[in-house]
N, C-alpha and C positions, 0 to 999 in steps of 0.2 A: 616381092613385098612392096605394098604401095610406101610410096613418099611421105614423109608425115607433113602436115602443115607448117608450114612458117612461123605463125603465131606459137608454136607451140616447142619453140625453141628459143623465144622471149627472156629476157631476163625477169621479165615480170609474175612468169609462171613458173623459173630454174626451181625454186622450192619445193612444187609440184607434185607427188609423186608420177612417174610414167604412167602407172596404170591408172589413175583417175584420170588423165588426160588423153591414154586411148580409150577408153570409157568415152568421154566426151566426141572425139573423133567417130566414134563406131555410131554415136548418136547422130552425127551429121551424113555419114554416110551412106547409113542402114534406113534414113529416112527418103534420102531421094529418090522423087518420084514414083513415091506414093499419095493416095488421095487422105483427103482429110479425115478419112474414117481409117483409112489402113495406118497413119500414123498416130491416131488416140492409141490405137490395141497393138503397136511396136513401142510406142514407149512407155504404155503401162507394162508388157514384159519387162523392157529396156530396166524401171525404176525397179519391179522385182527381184531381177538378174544382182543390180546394184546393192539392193540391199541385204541378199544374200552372199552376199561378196563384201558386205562392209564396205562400201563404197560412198560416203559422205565429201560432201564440202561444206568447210568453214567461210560465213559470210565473207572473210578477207578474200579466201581461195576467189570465190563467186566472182568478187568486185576484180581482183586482176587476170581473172580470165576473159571475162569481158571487155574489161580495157588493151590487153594482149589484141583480142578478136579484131576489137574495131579497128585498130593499130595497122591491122593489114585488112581491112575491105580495102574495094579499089577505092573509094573515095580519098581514104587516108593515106592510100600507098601511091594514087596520084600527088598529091599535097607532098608527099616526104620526094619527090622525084625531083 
């Protein structure tokens, strides 16, 4: 089983439910290293999948997921060292 991200053990996302935020994960992972066209028609499934699964976020969710993210780029996670 892969490691989950950093960010996503945040207190900022604890609210979170798990499954939205491996949703999110599986979007960062399931994209890599595809071309510009293979990732339109992976996350137009991706948003299908989702919203067959009822998988929504609320703009609050949105905004502290984000802010979680930037939290650990390396730029921010140099700055916190």
């Amino acid at each position: 089983m892969e490691e989950r991200p950093e960010w996503m053990s945040d207190p900022l996302v604890k609210d979170i439910s798990l499954n939205k935020l491996e949703f999110l994960g599986s979007l960062v992972t399931g994209g890599k290293g595809k071309s510009q066209k293979e990732l339109m028609s992976f996350f137009m499934l991706r948003m299908k999948e989702a919203r067959q699964a009822d998988i929504s976020f609320s703009k609050d969710e949105v905004a502290r997921v984000i802010e979680a993210c930037l939290l650990y780029t390396s730029d921010a996670a140099d700055d916190k060292a």
